[in-house]
C-alpha positions, -999 to 999 in steps of 0.1 A, spaced: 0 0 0 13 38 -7 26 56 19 2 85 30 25 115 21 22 100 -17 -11 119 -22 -2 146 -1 -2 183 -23 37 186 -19 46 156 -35 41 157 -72 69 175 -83 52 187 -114 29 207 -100 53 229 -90 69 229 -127 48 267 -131 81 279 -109 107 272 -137 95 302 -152 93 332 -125 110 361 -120 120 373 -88 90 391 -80 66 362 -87 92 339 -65 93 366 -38 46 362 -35 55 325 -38 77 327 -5 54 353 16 22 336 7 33 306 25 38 319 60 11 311 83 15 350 102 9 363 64 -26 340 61 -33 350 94 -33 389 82 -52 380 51 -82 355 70 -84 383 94 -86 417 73 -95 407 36 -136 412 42 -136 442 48 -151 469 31 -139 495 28 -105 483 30 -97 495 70 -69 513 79 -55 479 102 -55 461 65 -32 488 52 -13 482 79 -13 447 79 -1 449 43 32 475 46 46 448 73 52 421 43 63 447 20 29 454 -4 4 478 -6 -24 459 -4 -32 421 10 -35 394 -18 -54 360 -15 -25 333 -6 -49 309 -21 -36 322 -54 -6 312 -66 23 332 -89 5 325 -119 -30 340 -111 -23 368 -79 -14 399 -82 4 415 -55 11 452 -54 49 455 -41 60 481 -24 74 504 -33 83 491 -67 111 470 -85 139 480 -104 130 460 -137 97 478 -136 94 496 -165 76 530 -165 61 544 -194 48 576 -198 28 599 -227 56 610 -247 51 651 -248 75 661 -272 77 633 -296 101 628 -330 88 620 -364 97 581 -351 87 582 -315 79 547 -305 39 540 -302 25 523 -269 9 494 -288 -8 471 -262 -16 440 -284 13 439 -302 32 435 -265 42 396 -269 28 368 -242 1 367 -219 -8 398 -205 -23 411 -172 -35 447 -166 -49 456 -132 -46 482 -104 -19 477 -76 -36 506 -55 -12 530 -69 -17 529 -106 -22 508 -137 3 481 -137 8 457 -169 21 425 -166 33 402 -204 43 368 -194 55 343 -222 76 310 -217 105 318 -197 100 357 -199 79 382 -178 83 420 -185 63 445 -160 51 478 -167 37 510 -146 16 530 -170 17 566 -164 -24 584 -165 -34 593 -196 -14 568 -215 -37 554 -244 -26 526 -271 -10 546 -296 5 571 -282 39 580 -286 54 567 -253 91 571 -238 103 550 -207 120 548 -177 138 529 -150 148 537 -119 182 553 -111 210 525 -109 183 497 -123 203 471 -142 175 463 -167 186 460 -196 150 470 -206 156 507 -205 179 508 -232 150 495 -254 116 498 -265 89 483 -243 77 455 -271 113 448 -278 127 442 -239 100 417 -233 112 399 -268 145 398 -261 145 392 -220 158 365 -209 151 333 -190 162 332 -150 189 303 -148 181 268 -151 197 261 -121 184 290 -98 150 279 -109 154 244 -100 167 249 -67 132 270 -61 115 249 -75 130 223 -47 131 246 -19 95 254 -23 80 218 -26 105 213 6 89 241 21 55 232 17 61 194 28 82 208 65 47 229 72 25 197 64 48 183 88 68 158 64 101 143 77 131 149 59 134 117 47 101 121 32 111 152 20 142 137 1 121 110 -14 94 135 -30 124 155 -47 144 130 -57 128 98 -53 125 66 -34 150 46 -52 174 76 -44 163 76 -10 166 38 -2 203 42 -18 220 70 -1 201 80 28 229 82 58 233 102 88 261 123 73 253 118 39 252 141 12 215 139 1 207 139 38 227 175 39 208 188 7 177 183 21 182 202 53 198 230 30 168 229 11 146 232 41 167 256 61 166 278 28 129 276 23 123 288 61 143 323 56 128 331 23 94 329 42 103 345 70 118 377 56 145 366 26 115 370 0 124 409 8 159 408 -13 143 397 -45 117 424 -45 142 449 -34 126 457 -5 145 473 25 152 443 51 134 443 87 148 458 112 165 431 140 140 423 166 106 426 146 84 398 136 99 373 154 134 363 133 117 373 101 151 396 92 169 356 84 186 353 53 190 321 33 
């Protein structure tokens, strides 16, 4: 008969293939969402209406402006980061354009895309295999109009030295290897709070034949899972700030939150 943690949710490793393809943003939701203080804050506040001033509050402790459903994974929330990420692009009406000014074409903007309201403004989102480009649209930005951009002072992006359609078309993919090990340290995440042991752990990653082979007290898988685990926990409780360039907590608050993986 199959062991019990077989059918748990953590244990398929597919389902958490979606991860391959975020960006640090996306990965930074995927880390916050899971720590129980953060459902907590989101059980307690998100019914009301008007959105109280406690909920506001609530929010600005895990770095966003406004409390999004950790039901909802990467691929379908929307959080509204605060105060915003370097590789944000901003587009704006362009006021004195040239005879070739680019032209802020929406549909011709490749991949899936995703405009909504992050409290502050209009924020786009264009997501295609192994790319994601964001956008903040300035007011009174219509498709069409001649548009110039922006990034923040010191921003890396190699998006601001193009236009918007072309730095989503030629971004590329996050490393193979840094998305495989979050793909692993989030499934060990989410096994360590269903309460798996670290030998169950090992053998949803990698297998039981893998397991059954070199499971030892000082062995090497052995120390791979606990990294995996031990890596997992910071990112929830506080890392998830460094990838969306948030300022760190301060020592002291929210009990050990300020860890680093």
């Amino acid at each position: 008969m199959a062991e019990p943690h077989r059918f748990a949710h953590w244990y398929p490793t597919a389902a958490y293939l979606y991860v391959l393809c975020l960006d640090a943003l996306a990965l930074a939701w995927e880390y916050v969402r899971r720590h129980p203080d953060y459902r907590l804050d989101w059980l307690h506040h998100h019914r009301r209406r008007p959105i109280h001033q406690a909920a506001q509050h609530a929010a600005l402790r895990w770095g966003l402006r406004l409390l999004e459903d950790p039901a909802l994974d990467a691929r379908d929330a929307h959080p509204a980061w605060l105060p915003g990420h370097d590789t944000v692009l901003q587009l704006y009406p362009d006021a004195d354009p040239p005879p070739d000014a680019a032209a802020f074409a929406f549909w011709r903007i490749p991949g899936h895309k995703q405009l909504l309201h992050d409290g502050k403004g209009l924020a786009l989102i264009a997501r295609s295999p192994g790319h994601c480009a964001r956008f903040a649209l300035a007011p009174g930005l219509e498709d069409g109009m001649a548009v110039s951009y922006a990034c923040r002072s010191g921003a890396a992006a190699p998006a601001c030295e193009r236009a918007p359609g072309a730095a989503l078309a030629d971004a590329k993919p996050r490393p193979k290897p840094a998305a495989l090990l979050d793909l692993h340290t989030l499934q060990a995440l989410d096994a360590t709070l269903a309460g798996a042991s670290l030998r169950e752990v090992a053998e949803g990653l990698f297998g039981a034949d893998a397991v059954a082979a070199d499971w030892h007290a000082d062995g090497d898988l052995r120390a791979r899972v606990r990294r995996l685990v031990r890596r997992g926990d910071a990112l929830m409780r506080g890392g998830y700030r460094r990838l969306a360039q948030l300022a760190p907590l301060e020592k002291g608050r929210f009990e050990g939150d300020a860890k680093r993986p």
